[in-house]
N, CA, C and O atoms as a Maestro MAE file, in Angstrom:
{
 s_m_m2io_version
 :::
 2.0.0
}

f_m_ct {
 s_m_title
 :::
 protein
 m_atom[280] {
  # First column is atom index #
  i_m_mmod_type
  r_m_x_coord
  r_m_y_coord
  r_m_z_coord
  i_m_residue_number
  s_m_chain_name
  s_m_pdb_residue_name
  s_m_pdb_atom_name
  i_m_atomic_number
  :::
  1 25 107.206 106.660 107.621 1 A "UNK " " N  " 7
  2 3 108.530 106.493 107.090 1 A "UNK " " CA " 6
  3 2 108.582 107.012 105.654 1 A "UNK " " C  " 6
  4 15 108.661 106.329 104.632 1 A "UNK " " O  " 8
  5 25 108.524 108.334 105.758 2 A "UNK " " N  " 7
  6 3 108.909 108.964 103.917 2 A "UNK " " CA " 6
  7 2 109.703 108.510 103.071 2 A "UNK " " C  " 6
  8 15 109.541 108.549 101.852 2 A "UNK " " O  " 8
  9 25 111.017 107.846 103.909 3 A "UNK " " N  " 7
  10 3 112.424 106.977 102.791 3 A "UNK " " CA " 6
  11 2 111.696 106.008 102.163 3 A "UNK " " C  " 6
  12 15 111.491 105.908 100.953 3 A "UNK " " O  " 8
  13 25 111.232 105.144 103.238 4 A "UNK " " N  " 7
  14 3 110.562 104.485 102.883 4 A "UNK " " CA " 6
  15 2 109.445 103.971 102.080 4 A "UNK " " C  " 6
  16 15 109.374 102.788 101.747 4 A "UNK " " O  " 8
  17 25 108.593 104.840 101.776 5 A "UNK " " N  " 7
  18 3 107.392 104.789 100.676 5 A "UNK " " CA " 6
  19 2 108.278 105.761 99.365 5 A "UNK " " C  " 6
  20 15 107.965 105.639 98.181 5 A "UNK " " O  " 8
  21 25 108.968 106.341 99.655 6 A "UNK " " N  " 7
  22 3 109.763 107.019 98.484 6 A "UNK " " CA " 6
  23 2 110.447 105.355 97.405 6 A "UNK " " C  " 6
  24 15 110.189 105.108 96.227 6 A "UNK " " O  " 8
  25 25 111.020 104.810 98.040 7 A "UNK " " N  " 7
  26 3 111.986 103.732 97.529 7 A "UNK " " CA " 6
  27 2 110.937 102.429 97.271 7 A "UNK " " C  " 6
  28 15 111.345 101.295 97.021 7 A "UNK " " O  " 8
  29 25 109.667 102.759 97.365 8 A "UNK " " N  " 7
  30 3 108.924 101.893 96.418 8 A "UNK " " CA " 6
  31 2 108.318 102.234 94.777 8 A "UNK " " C  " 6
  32 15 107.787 101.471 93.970 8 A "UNK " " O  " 8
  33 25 108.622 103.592 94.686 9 A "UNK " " N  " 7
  34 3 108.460 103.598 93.331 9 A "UNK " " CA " 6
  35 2 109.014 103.363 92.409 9 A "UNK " " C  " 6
  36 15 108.488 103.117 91.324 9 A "UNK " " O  " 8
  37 25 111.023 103.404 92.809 10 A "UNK " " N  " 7
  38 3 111.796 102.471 92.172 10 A "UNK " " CA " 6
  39 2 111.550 100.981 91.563 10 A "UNK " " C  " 6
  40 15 111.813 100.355 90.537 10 A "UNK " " O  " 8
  41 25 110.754 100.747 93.060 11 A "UNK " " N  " 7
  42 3 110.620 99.070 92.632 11 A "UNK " " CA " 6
  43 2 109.327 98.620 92.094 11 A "UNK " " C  " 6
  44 15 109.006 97.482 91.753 11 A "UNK " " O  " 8
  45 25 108.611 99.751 92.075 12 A "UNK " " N  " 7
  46 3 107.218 99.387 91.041 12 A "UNK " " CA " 6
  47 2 107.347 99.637 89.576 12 A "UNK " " C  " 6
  48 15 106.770 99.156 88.601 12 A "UNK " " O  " 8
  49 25 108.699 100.939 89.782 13 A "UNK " " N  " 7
  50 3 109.196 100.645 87.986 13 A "UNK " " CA " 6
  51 2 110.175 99.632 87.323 13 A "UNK " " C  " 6
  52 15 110.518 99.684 86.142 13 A "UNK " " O  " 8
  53 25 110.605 98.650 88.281 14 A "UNK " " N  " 7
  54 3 111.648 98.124 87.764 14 A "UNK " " CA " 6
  55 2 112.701 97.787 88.183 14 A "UNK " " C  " 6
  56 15 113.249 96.690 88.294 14 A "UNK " " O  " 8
  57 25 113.130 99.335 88.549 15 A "UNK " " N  " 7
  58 3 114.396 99.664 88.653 15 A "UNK " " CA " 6
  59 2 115.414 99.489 90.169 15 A "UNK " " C  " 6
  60 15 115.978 100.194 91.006 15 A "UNK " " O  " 8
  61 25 115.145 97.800 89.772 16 A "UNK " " N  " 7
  62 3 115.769 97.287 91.113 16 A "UNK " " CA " 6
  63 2 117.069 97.332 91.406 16 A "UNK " " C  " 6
  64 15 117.001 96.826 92.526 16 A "UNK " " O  " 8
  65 25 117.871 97.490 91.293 17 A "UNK " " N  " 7
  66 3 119.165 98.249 92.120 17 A "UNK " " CA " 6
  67 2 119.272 99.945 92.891 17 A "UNK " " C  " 6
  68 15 120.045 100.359 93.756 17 A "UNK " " O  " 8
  69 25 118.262 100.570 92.224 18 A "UNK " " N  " 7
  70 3 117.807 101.861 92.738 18 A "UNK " " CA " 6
  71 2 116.919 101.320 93.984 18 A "UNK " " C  " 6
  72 15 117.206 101.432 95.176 18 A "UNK " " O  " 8
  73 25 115.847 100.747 93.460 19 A "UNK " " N  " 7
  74 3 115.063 100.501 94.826 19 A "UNK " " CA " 6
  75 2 115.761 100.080 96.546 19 A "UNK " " C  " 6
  76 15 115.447 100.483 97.666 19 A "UNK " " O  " 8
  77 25 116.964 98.960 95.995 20 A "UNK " " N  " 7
  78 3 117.562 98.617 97.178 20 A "UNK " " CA " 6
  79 2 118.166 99.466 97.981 20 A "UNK " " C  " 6
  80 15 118.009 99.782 99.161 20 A "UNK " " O  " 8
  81 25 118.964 99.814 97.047 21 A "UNK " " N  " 7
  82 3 119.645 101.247 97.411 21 A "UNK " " CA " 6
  83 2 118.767 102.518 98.584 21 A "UNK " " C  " 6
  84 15 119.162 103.190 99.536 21 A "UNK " " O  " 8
  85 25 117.503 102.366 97.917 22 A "UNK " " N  " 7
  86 3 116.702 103.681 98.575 22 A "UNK " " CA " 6
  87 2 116.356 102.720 100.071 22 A "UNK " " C  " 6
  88 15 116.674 103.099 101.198 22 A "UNK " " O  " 8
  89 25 115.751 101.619 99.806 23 A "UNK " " N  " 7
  90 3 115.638 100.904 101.047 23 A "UNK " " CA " 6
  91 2 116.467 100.800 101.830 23 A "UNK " " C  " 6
  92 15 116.145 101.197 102.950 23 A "UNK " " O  " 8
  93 25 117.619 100.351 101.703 24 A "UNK " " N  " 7
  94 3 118.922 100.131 102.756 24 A "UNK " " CA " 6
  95 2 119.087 101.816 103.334 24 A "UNK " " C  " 6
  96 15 119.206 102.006 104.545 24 A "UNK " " O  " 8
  97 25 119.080 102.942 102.396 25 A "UNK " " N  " 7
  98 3 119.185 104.339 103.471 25 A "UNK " " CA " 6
  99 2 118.180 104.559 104.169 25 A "UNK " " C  " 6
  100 15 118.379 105.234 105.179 25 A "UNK " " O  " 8
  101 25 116.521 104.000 103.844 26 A "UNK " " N  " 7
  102 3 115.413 103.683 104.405 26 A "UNK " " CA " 6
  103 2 115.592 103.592 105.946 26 A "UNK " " C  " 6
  104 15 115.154 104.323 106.834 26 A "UNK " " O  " 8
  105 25 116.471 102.325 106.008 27 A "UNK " " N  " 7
  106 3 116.587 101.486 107.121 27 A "UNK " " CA " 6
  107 2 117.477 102.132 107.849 27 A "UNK " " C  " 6
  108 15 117.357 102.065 109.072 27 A "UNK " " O  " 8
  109 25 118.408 102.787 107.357 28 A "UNK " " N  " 7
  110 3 119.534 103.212 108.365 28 A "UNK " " CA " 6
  111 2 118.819 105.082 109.200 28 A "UNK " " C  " 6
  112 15 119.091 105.679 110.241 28 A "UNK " " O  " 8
  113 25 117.884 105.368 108.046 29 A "UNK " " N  " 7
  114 3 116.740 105.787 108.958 29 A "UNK " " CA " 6
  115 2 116.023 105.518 110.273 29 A "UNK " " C  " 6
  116 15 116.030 106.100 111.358 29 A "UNK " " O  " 8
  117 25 115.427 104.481 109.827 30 A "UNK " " N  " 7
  118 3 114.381 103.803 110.490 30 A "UNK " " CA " 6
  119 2 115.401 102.245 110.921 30 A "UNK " " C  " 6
  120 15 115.373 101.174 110.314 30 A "UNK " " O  " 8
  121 25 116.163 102.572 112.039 31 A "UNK " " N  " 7
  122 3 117.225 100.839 112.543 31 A "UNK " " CA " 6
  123 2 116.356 99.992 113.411 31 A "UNK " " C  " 6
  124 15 116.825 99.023 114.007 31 A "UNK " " O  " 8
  125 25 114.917 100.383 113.509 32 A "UNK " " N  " 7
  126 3 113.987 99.705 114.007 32 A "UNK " " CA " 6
  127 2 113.099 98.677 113.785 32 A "UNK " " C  " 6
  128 15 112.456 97.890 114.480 32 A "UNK " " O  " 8
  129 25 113.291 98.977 112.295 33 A "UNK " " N  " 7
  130 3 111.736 98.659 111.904 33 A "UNK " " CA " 6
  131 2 112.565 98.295 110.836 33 A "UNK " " C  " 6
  132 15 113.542 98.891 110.380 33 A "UNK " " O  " 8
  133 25 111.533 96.189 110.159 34 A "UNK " " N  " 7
  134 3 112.334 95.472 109.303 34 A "UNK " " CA " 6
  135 2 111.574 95.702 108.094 34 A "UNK " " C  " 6
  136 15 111.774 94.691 107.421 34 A "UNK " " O  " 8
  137 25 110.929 96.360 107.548 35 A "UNK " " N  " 7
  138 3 110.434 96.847 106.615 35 A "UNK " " CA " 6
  139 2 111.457 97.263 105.317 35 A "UNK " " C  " 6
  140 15 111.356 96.926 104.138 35 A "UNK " " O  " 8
  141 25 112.083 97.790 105.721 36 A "UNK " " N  " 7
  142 3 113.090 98.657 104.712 36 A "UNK " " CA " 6
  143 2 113.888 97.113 103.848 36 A "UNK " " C  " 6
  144 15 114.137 96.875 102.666 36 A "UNK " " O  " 8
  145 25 114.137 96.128 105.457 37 A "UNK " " N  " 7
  146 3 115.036 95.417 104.801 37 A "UNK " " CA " 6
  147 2 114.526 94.258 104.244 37 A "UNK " " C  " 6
  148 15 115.165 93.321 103.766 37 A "UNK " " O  " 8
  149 25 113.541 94.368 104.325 38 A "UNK " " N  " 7
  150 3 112.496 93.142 103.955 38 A "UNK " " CA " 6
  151 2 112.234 93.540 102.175 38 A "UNK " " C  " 6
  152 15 112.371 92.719 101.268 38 A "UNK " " O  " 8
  153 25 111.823 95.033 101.991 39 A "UNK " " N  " 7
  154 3 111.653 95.417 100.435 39 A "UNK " " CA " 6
  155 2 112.744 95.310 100.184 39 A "UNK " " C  " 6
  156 15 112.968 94.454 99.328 39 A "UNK " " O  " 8
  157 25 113.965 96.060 100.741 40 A "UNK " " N  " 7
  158 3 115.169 95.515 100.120 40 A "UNK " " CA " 6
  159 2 115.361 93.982 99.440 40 A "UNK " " C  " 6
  160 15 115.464 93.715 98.242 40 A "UNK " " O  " 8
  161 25 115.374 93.150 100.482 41 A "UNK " " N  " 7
  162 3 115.379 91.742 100.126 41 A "UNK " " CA " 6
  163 2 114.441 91.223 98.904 41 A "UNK " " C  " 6
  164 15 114.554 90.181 98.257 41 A "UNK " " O  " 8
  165 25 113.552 92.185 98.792 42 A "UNK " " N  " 7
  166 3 112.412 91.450 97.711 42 A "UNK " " CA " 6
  167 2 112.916 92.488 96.461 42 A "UNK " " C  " 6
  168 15 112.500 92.199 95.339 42 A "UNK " " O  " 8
  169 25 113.728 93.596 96.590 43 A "UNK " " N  " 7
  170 3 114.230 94.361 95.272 43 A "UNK " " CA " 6
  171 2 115.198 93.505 94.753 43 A "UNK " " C  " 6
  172 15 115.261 93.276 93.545 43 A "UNK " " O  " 8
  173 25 116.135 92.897 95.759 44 A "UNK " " N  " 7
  174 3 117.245 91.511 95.006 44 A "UNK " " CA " 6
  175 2 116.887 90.536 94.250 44 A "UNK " " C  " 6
  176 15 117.331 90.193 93.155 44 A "UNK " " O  " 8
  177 25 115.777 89.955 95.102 45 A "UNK " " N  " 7
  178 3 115.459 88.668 94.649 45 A "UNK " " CA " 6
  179 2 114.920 88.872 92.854 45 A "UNK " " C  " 6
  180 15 115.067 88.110 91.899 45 A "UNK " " O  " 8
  181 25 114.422 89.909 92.931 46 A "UNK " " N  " 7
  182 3 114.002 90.455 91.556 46 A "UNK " " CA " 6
  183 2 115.062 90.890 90.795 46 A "UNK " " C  " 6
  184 15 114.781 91.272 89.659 46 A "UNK " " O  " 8
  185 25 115.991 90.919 91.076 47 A "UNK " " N  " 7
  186 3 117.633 91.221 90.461 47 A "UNK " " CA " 6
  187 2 117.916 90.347 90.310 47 A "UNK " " C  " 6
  188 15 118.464 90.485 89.216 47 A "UNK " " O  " 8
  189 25 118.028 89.218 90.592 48 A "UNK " " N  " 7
  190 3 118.791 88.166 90.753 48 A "UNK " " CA " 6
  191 2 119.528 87.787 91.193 48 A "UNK " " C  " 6
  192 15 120.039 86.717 90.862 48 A "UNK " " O  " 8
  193 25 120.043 88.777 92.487 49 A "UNK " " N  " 7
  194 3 121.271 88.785 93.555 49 A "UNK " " CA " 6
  195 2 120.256 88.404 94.796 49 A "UNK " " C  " 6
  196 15 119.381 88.985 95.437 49 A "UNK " " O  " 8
  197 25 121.042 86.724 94.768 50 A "UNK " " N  " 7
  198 3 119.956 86.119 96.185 50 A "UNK " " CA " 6
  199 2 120.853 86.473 97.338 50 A "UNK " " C  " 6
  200 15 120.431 86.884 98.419 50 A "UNK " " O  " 8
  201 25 122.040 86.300 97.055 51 A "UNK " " N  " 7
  202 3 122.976 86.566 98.315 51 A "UNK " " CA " 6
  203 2 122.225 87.822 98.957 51 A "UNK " " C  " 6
  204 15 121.687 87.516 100.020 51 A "UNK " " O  " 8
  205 25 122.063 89.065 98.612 52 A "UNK " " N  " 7
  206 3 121.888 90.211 98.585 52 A "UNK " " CA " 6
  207 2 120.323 89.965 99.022 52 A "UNK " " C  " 6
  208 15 119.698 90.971 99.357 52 A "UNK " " O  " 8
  209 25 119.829 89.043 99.036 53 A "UNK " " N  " 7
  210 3 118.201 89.094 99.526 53 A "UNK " " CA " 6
  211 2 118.051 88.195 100.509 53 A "UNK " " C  " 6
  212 15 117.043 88.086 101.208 53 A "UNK " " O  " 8
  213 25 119.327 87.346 100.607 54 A "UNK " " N  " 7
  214 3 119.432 86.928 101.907 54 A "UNK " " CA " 6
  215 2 119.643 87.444 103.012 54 A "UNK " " C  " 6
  216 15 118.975 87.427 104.046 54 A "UNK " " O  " 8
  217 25 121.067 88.132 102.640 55 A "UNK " " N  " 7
  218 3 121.753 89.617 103.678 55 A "UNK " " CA " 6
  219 2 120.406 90.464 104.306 55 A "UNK " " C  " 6
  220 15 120.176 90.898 105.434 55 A "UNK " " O  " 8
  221 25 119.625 90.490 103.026 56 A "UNK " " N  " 7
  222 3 118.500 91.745 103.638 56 A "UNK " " CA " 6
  223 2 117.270 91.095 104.180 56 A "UNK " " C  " 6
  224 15 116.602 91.783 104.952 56 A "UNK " " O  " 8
  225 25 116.739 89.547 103.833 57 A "UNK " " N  " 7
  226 3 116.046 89.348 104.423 57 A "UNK " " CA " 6
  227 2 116.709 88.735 106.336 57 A "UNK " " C  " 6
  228 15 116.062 88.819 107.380 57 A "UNK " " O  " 8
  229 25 117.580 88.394 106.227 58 A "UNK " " N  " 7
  230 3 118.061 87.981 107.478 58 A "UNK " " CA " 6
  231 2 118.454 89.337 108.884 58 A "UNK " " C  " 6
  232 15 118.674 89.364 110.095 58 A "UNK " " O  " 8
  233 25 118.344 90.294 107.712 59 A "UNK " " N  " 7
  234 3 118.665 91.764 109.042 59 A "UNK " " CA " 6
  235 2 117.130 91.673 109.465 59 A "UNK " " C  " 6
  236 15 116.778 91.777 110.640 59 A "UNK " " O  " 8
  237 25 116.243 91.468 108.397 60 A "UNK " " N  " 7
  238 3 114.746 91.811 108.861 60 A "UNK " " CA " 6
  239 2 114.339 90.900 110.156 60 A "UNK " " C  " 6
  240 15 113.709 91.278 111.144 60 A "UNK " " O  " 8
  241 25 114.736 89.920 109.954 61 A "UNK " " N  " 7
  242 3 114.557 88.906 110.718 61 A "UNK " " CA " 6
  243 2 115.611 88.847 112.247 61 A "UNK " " C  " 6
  244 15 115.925 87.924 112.998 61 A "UNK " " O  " 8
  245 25 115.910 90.236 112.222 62 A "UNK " " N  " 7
  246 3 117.386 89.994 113.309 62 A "UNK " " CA " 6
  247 2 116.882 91.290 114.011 62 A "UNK " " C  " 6
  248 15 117.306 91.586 115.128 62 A "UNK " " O  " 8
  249 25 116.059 91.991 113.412 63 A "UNK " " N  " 7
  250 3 115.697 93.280 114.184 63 A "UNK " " CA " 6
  251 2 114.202 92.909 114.508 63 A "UNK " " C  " 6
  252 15 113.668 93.640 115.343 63 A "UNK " " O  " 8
  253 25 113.530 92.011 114.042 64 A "UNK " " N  " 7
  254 3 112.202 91.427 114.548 64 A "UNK " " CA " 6
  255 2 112.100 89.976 114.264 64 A "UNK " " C  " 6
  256 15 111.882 89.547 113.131 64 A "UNK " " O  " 8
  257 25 112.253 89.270 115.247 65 A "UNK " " N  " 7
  258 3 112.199 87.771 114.894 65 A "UNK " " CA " 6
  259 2 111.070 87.164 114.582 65 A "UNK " " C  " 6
  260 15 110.916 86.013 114.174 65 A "UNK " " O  " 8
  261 25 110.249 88.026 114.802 66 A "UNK " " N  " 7
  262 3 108.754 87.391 114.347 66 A "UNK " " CA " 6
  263 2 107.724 87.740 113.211 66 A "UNK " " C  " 6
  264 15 106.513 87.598 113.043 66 A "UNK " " O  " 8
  265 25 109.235 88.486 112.217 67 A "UNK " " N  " 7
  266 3 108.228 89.078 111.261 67 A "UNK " " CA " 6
  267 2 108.447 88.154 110.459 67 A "UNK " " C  " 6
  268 15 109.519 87.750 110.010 67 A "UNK " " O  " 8
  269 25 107.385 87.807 110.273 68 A "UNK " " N  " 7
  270 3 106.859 86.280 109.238 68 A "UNK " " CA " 6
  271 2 107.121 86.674 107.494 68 A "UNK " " C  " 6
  272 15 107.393 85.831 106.639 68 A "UNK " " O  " 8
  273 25 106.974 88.028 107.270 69 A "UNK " " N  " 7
  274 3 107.189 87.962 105.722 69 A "UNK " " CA " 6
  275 2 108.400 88.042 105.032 69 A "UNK " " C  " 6
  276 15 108.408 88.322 103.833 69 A "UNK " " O  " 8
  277 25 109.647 87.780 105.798 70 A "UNK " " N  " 7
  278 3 110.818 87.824 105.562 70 A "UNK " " CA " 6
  279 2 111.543 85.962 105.936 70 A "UNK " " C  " 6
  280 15 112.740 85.721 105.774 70 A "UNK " " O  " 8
  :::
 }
 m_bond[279] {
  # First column is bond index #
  i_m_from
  i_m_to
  i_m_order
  :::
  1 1 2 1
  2 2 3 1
  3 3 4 2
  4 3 5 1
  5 5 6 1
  6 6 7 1
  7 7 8 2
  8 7 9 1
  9 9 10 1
  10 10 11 1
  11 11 12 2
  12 11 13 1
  13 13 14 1
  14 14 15 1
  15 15 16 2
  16 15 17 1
  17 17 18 1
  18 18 19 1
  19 19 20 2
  20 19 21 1
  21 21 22 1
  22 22 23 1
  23 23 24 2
  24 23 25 1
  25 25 26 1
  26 26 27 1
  27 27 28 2
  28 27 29 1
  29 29 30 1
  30 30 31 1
  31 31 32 2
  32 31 33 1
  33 33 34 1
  34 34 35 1
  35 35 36 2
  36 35 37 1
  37 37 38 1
  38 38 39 1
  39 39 40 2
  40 39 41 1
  41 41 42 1
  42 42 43 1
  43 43 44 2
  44 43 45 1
  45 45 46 1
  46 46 47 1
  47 47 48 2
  48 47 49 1
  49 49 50 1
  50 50 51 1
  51 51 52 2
  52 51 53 1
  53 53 54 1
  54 54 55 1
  55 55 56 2
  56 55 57 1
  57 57 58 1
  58 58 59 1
  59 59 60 2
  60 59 61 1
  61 61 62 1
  62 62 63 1
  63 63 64 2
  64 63 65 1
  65 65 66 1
  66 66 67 1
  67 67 68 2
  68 67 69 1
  69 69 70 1
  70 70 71 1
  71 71 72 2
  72 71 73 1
  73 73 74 1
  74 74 75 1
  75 75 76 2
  76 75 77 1
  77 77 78 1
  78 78 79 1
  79 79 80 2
  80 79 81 1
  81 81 82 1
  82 82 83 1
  83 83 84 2
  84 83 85 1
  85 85 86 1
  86 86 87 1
  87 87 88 2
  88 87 89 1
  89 89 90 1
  90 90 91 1
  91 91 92 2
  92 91 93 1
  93 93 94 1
  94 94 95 1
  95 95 96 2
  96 95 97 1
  97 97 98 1
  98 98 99 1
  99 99 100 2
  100 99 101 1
  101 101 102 1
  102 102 103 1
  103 103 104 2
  104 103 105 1
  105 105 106 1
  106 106 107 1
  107 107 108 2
  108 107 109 1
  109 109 110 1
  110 110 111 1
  111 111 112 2
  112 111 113 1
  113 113 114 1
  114 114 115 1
  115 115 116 2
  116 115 117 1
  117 117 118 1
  118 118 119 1
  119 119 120 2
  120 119 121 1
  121 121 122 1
  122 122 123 1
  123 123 124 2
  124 123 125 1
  125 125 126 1
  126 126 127 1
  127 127 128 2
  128 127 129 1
  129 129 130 1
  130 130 131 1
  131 131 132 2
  132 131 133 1
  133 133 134 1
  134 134 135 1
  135 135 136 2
  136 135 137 1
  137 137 138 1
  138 138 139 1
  139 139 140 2
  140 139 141 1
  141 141 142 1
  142 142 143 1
  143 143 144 2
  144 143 145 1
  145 145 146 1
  146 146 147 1
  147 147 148 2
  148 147 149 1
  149 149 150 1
  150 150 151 1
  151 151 152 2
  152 151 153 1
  153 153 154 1
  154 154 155 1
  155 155 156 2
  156 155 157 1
  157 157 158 1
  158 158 159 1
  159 159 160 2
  160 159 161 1
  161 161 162 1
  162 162 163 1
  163 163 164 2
  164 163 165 1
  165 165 166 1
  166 166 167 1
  167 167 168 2
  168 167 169 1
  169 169 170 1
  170 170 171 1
  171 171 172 2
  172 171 173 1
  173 173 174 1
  174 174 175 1
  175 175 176 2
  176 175 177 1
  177 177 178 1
  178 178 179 1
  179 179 180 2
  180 179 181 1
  181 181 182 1
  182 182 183 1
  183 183 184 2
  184 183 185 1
  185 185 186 1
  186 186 187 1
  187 187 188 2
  188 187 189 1
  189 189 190 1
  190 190 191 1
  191 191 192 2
  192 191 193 1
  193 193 194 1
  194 194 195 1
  195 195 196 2
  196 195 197 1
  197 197 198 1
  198 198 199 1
  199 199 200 2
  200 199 201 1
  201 201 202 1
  202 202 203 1
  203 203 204 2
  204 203 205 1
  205 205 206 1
  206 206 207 1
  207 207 208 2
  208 207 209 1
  209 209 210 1
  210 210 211 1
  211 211 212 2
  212 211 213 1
  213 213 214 1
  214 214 215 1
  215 215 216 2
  216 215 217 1
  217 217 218 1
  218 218 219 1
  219 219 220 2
  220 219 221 1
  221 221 222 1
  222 222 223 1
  223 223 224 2
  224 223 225 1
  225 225 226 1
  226 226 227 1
  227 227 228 2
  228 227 229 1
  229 229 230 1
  230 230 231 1
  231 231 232 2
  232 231 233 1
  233 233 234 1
  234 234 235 1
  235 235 236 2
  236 235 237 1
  237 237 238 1
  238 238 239 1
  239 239 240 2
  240 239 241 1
  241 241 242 1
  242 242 243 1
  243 243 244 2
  244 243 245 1
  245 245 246 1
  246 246 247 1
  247 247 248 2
  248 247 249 1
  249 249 250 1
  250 250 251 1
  251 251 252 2
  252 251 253 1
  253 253 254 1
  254 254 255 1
  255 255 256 2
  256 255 257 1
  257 257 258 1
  258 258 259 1
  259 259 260 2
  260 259 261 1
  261 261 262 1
  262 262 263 1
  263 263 264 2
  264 263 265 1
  265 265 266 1
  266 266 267 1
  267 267 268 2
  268 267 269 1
  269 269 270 1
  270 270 271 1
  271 271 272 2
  272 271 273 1
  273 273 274 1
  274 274 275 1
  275 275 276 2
  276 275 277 1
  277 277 278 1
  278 278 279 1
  279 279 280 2
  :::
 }
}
């Protein structure tokens, strides 16, 4: 997933509203796999927009119910 490892360097610099951003087009990539929305969810929570890390951890959890890190 190239979107995907791309939109973590956003969030290793910081720059968490970019990161989400890259994750959520991540995902609409990849509508399989809860990865995208799971970093998403953890780029919010680091923002301080929980709503927004709820939204994203709960898709993770809706496209794989058993992924435990969301």
């Amino acid at each position: 997933m190239p979107a995907y490892n791309a939109a973590n360097a956003p969030l290793r610099l910081g720059r968490y509203a970019e990161a989400s951003d890259a994750y959520r087009q991540a995902a609409e990539r990849e509508p399989d796999h809860p990865d995208p929305w799971h970093s998403a969810g953890v780029a919010y929570v680091r923002s301080g927009d929980l709503h927004g890390a709820y939204q994203a951890f709960r898709r993770a959890v809706r496209i794989d119910s058993g992924y435990l890190a969301s």
